[in-house]
N, C-alpha and C positions, 0 to 999 in steps of 0.2 A: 425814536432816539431820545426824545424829552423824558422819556422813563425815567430815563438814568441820570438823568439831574436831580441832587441831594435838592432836600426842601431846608428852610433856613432853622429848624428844629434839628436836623440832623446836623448840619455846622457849626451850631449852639453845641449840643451835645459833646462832638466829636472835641472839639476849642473845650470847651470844660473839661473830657476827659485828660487832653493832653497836659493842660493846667493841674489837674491831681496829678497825675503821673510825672511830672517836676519839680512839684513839691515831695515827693516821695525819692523820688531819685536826690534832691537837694537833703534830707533827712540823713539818708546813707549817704551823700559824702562827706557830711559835716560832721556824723558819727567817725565814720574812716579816717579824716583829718585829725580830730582829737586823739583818736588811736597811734595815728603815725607822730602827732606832732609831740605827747607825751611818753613815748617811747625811750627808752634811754641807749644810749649810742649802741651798747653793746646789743641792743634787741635788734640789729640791724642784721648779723649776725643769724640770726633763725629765720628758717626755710619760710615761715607764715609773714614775715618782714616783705620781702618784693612782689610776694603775690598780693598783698594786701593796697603796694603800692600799685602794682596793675590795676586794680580792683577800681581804684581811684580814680587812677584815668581813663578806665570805660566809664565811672559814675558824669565825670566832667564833660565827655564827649556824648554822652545820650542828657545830658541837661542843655551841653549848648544846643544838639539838634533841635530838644523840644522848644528850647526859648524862640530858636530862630522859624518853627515851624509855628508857633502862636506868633510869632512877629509877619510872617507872612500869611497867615490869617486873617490878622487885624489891615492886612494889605499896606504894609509898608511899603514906604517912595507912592502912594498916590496922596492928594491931596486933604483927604479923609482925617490919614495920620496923625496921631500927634507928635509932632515935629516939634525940639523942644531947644534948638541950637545957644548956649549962654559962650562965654567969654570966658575960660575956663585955664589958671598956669597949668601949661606941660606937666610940671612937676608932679603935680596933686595927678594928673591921670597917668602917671608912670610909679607911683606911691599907690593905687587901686591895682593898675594890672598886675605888678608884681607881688602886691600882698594877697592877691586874689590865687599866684602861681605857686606860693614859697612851700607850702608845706608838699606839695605833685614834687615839685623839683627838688625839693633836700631828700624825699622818700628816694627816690631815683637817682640820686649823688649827680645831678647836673646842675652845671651854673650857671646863674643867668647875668648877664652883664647888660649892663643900663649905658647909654651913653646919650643926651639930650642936656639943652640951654635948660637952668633952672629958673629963670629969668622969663623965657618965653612964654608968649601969650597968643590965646589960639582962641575962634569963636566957632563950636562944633556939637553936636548931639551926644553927649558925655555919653549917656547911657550907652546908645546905639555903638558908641568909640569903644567903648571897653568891652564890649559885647563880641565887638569884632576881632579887636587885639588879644582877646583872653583867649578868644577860638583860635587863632595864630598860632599862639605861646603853646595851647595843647596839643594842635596839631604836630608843631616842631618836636614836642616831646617825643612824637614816633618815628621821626627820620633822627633828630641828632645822636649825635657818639654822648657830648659831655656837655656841651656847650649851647649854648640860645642868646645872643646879643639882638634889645630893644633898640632900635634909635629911633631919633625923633628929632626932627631937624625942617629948618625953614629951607627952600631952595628954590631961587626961580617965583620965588612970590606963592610958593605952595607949602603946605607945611605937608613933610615927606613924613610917616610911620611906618620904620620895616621892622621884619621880626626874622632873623637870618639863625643858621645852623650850623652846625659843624660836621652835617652827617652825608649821604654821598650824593645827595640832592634832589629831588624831585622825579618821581619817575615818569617817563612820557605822558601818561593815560592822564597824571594831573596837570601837567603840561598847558596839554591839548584844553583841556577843562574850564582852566584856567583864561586859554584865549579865546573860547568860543562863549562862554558864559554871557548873558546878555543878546546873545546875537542867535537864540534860539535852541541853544544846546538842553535836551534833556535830560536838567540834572538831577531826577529822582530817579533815573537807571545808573547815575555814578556814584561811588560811595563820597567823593570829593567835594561834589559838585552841590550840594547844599548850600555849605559854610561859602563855596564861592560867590552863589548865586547873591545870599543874604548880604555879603561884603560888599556885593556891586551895586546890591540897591544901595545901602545905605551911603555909602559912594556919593553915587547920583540924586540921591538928598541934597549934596551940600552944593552949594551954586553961589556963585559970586560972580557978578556983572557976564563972562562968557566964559568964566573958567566953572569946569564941571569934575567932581572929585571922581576917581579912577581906582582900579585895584592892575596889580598883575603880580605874576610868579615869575623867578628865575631861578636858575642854578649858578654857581660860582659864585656864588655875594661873599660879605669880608671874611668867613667864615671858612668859605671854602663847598659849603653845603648849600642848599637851597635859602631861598630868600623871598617873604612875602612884603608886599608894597603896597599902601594905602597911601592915596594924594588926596590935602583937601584941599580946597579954594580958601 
């Protein structure tokens, strides 16, 4: 059976390919961005306009897998990591994920609505935070109608980040996904189950005296659509 264990040249290799292939996939969607974002309204209009912005958001979705797929690589949430938690306003991490989503979401005429303390102050793994909220924002892009509302909010001594929709919510299979993630579910047979898996680690990164940071899904959020939930300590 030891056969089939990679040698640490083959997980070098395989971590470096994936690393080209995000750079490459990051090439084309930063090419497609500038396409869509110097477009003029009226080019909105032609048939090569929404395919283009489809286009976009498959580029988005196989850059977050690869990101999250060398982030579990490099074995995120064990101690090894480099775990990089600052003191960071809300603000400025609500001003990345949404300039990271603007030109996905004007392509695709949905709005995204902000609501968070601009005041607030949060101590968290920025990178790992946007990393996770950005995969939220694109996911929502495939369930909502028009709509995508950020919030970001202190509650209970947690600071709560949802990412809510207007679309008809979650279907079971992510659900399920959703609450079994962490507790053994095999999430390279679900298309979902990645971006969850990655969410949960870095989650459970963030720890403060016995509070331990959490994800889950629901339907009905203020939206009316599905709604993802990140807790930190």
């Amino acid at each position: 059976m030891d056969d089939h264990k990679g040698s640490p040249e083959l997980f070098m290799f395989l971590a470096s390919t994936v690393h080209d292939m995000k750079n490459s996939i990051s090439v084309l969607g930063g090419t497609l961005e500038n396409l869509l974002d110097h477009g003029k309204p009226a080019d909105q209009g032609d048939p090569a306009y929404p395919q283009m912005a489809h286009m976009l958001y498959q580029t988005r979705r196989l850059s977050d897998n690869l990101m999250q797929l060398l982030a579990l690589y490099k074995e995120v949430g064990k101690p090894t990591y480099p775990f990089e938690p600052n003191t960071v306003p809300v603000r400025e991490l609500v001003q990345q994920v949404a300039g990271q989503a603007r030109v996905l979401l004007e392509s695709k005429q949905i709005v995204l609505e902000l609501e968070f303390d601009g005041d607030l102050l949060w101590t968290f793994d920025e990178d790992l935070v946007i990393g996770v909220l950005a995969h939220a924002v694109n996911n929502a892009v495939r369930y909502t109608r028009d709509r995508i509302r950020l919030t970001i909010a202190e509650r209970d001594g947690m600071l709560e980040l949802a990412v809510a929709d207007n679309g008809t919510g979650f279907p079971p299979s992510m659900l399920e996904a959703g609450t079994l993630v962490g507790q053994g579910v095999n999430f390279l047979t679900n298309s979902s189950g990645l971006g969850l898996f990655f969410a949960s680690e870095v989650a459970r990164m963030h720890k403060r005296r016995q509070a331990v940071g959490a994800i889950r899904l629901e339907n009905g959020g203020p939206l009316g659509g599905g709604r993802f939930v990140l807790t930190l300590p």
